[in-house]
Structures are given as structure tokens and as C-alpha cells.
C-alpha positions in Angstrom: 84.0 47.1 90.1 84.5 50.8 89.5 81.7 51.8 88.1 79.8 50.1 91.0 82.1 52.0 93.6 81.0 55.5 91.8 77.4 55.7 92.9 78.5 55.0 96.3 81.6 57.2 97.0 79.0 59.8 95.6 76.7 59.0 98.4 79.7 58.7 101.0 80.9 62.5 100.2 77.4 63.5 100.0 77.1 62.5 103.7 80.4 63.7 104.7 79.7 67.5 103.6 76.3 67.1 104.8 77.2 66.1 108.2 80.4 68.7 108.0 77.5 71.2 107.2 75.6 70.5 110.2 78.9 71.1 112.4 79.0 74.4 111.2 75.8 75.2 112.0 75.5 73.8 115.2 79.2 75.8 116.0 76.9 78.5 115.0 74.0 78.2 117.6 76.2 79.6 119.9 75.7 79.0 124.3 72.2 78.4 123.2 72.6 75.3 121.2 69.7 74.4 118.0 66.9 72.0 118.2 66.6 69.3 116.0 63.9 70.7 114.0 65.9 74.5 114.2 68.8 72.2 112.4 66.8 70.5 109.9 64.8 73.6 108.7 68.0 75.5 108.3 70.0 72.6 106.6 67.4 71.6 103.9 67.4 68.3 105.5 64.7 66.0 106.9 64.3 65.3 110.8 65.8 62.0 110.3 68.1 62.5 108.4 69.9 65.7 110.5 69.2 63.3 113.1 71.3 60.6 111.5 74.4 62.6 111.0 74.3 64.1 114.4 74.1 60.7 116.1 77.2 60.2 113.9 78.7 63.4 115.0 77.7 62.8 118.2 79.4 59.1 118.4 83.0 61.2 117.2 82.3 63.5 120.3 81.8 66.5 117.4 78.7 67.2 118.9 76.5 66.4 122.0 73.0 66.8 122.4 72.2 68.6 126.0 70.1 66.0 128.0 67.4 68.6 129.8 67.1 71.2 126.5 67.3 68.3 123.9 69.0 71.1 122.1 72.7 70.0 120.4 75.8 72.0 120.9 79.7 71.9 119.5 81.1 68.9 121.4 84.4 68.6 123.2 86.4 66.8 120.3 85.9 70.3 118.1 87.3 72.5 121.3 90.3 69.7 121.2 90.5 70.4 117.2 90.3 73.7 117.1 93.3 74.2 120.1 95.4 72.1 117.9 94.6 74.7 115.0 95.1 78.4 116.8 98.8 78.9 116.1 98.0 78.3 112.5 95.0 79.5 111.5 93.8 80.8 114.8 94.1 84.9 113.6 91.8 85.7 116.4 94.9 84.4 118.7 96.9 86.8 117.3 94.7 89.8 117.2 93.1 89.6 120.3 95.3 91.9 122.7 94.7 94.4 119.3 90.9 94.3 119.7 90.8 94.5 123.8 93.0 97.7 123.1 91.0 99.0 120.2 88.0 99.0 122.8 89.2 100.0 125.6 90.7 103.4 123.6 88.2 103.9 121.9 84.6 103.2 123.6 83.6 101.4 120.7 83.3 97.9 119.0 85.7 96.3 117.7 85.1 93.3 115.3 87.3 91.1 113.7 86.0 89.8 110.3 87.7 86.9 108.4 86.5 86.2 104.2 85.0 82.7 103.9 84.6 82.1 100.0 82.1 84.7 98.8 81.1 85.8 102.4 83.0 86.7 105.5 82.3 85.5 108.9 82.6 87.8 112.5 85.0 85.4 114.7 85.5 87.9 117.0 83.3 91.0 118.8 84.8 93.0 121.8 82.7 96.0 123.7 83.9 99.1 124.4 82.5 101.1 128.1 80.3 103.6 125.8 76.3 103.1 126.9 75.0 102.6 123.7 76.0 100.5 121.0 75.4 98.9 118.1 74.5 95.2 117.0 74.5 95.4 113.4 76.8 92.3 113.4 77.5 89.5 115.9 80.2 87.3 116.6 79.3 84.3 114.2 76.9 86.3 112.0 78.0 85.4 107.9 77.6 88.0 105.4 77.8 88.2 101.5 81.5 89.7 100.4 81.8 93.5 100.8 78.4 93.8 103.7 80.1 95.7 106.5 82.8 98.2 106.9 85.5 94.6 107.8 84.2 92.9 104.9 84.6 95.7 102.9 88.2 96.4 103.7 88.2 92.8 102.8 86.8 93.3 99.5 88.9 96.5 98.5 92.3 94.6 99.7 91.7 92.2 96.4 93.1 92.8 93.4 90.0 94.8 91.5 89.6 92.2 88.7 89.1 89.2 91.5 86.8 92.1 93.3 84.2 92.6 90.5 83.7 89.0 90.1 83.2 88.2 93.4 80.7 91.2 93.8 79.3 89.8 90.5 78.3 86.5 92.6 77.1 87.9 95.4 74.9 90.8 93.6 71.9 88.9 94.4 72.2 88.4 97.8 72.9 91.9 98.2 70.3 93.5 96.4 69.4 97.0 96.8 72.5 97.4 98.4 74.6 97.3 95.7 75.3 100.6 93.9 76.2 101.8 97.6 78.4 99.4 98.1 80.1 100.2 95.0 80.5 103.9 96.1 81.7 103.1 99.5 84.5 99.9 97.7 85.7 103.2 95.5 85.8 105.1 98.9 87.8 102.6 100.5 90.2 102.2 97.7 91.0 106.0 97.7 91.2 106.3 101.9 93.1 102.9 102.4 90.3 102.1 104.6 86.5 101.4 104.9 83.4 103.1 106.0 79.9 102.0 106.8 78.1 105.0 106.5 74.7 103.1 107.8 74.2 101.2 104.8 72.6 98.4 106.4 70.9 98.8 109.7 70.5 103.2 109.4 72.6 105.0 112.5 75.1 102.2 112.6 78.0 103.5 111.0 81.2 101.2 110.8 85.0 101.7 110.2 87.7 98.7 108.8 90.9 97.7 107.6 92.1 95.3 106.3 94.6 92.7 107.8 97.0 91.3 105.0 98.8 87.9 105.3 102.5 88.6 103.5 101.7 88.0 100.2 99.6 90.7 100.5 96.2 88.8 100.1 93.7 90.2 103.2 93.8 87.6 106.2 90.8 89.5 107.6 90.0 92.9 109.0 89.4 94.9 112.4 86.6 96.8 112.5 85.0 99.4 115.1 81.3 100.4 114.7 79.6 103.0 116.5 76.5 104.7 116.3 76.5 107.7 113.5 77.1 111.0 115.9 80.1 109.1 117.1 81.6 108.7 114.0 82.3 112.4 112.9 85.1 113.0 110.0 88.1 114.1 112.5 87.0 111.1 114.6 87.0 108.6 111.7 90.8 110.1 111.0 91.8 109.0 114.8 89.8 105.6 114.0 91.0 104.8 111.0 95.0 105.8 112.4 94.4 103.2 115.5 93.4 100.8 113.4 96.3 100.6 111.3 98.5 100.5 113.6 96.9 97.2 115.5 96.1 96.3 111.7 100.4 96.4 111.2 101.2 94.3 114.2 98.9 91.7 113.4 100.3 91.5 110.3 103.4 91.4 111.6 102.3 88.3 113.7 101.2 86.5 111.1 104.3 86.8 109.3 106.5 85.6 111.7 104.3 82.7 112.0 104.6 81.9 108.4 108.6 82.0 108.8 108.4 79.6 111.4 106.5 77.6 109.5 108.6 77.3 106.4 
């Protein structure tokens, strides 16, 4: 009777993170939704079978499938989860009035970045009044470890040992970035925080720290990117100061939230 179960509890996980994995990316098509073919090309699947596990999704309200576009979108089950799940994980909750103050002092960008095994993920962008900007990184875009002044900060706030492996895995999906990245991880490691210097889309310069849960161990980061002439050394000083400070009394949030928890 075991042996016989094996094959099938295979199958039944299989499905489970394949249909978890279309969640994520449907959460990740944004107001405009994906298509069914946009879902299947970026899953790996085939059309019947991404439309299989959305049906599924669909029938636990996960998902729903706009009736004029055709296109799907998160359903109201995940907005009911994911309330339930703010005062715990929710660090966007808890940096929020941080990043609104960030941009409004500033002008600039402010980003909140959060790691996500060996990438990070932008949960959070807020715009500053200045006229031009710069859209190097979205809220939702995923990047490989250390890609970005937030992930960065990330990246330098782990021990160094735990650093250089996870660098090690993402190498190739960094590429020709890498030896810069290296110089700008040493950089952050002597400042105490990160800089962009227009490593990835050239003029867009970026500034992070890091965000640590009280263990130490980063929680995320706050970021402000601006376009190079904004980001001159005495400026990056006053940047990298405001930063720390919001950076402190998230931190602060987050451990009072763990006390109350325990």
C-alpha cells in the first residue's frame, strides 16, 4: 500500500507547487492581469494544464479570470489571506509611513526590497515630486541576490561566509555584473550602506540600507534611487543619514512585534 501511495503523493505535491507557482505569478501581473497563454509561456506549462490549476485556483476564489479581458487576476480569497498575514509578516505595514516620509523629503524614490531565497523581490515603490525619475526597478520586479542598491544592503547585512555562497549561486544570472558587484558589496561593508552607482540601467544610481529583524538577520531594505546628478557625495551622506534613521524605527517595529508575539 505504500509503495503505491509514493508515486501519487509525488504527483499531488507536484501539482500543489505548480498551482502555488502560478499564484505567484498571476499576484505578479499586477492591475493588468496575464493571459492564459502569457501564464503558460512563463510557467513552462502547457495551455491545459495552466488552465487546469487555475480552474482549481479559481474554484478556491485564489484567482478569477476577468470575464471581458479573459485575462486572470489575484482573487479575493488571497486579499482575505494576505490581511490575516500583515501584522506578521506584513513589513511593508510597518515601513510604510517610513517610505511616504523618505519621498516626500527627499524628491526621490523610495523602494522597499525584501530577500526571497537567492533573489529579492520590490513589495513596495513610493514617488517622490522630482520630474524625472527613474524605473530601474518596479514594485513586484524579482532580482538575483545583491542586483540593486536594497538588495545589496541585503546581501552585505549577511554574515560574509553565507554571502559568498549565495553570490556563488546566483553568478550566473548575474553575469557581467559580477566583479562590480563585488566592488560595490566591499563598498557597502566599509560605508554601512549601499550604492548603485548605475550598474544596471547607466544614470540610475541607487542608495540602501538594510532593515534587520532582532537577531540581526536583514528583514529587507529601503532604498531611494535617483538619477546620477542627483546623487552627488554630500547628497548620498544626507541620503544614506535619512535612511537609517526610518531604517531604526522599522526595526524597532519589528521588534516589538516579535515581543508580542512570544
Amino acid at each position: 500500500m505504500k509503495d503505491g501511495a509514493a508515486p501519487s503523493d509525488t504527483g499531488g505535491t507536484q501539482a500543489v507547487a505548480r498551482a502555488l507557482s502560478l499564484l505567484s505569478l498571476v499576484g505578479r501581473g499586477g492591475a493588468q492581469g496575464l493571459g492564459l497563454a502569457q501564464i503558460a509561456a512563463a510557467s513552462g506549462l502547457a495551455r491545459p494544464t495552466a488552465r487546469r490549476l487555475l480552474l482549481a485556483l479559481g474554484a478556491a476564489r485564489m484567482v478569477e479570470q476577468d470575464r471581458a479581458t479573459r485575462r486572470y487576476h489575484l482573487g479575493p480569497e488571497t486579499y482575505l489571506l494576505a490581511g490575516f498575514a500583515t501584522e506578521r509578516h506584513g513589513i511593508l505595514h510597518h515601513a510604510r509611513d517610513s517610505m511616504v516620509r523618505l519621498a516626500r523629503e527627499t524628491g526621490d524614490t523610495v523602494l522597499l526590497t525584501v530577500p526571497q531565497d537567492d533573489h529579492t523581490l520590490c513589495l513596495e515603490r513610493i514617488e517622490g515630486d522630482f520630474p524625472v525619475r527613474t524605473h530601474a526597478l518596479m514594485r513586484g520586479d524579482r532580482k538575483p541576490a545583491g542586483v540593486g542598491a536594497g538588495a545589496l544592503a541585503i546581501l552585505a547585512a549577511l554574515p560574509e561566509a553565507e554571502a559568498a555562497a549565495l553570490l556563488a549561486r546566483v553568478a550566473p544570472l548575474v553575469g557581467e555584473w559580477m566583479s562590480g558587484l563585488q566592488e560595490d558589496l566591499a563598498h557597502a561593508r566599509a560605508h554601512g550602506h549601499a550604492l548603485n552607482p548605475g550598474r544596471i540601467v547607466p544614470g540610475s544610481w541607487g542608495l540602501g540600507v538594510a532593515i534587520p529583524w532582532p537577531d540581526g538577520r536583514p528583514a529587507g531594505a529601503l532604498s531611494i534611487a535617483a538619477i546620477e546628478n542627483r546623487m552627488t557625495p554630500a547628497r548620498q551622506a544626507d541620503l544614506a543619514a535619512a535612511l537609517h534613521r526610518e531604517a531604526a524605527l522599522i526595526a524597532a517595529r519589528l521588534a516589538e512585534l516579535e515581543r508580542t508575539i512570544a
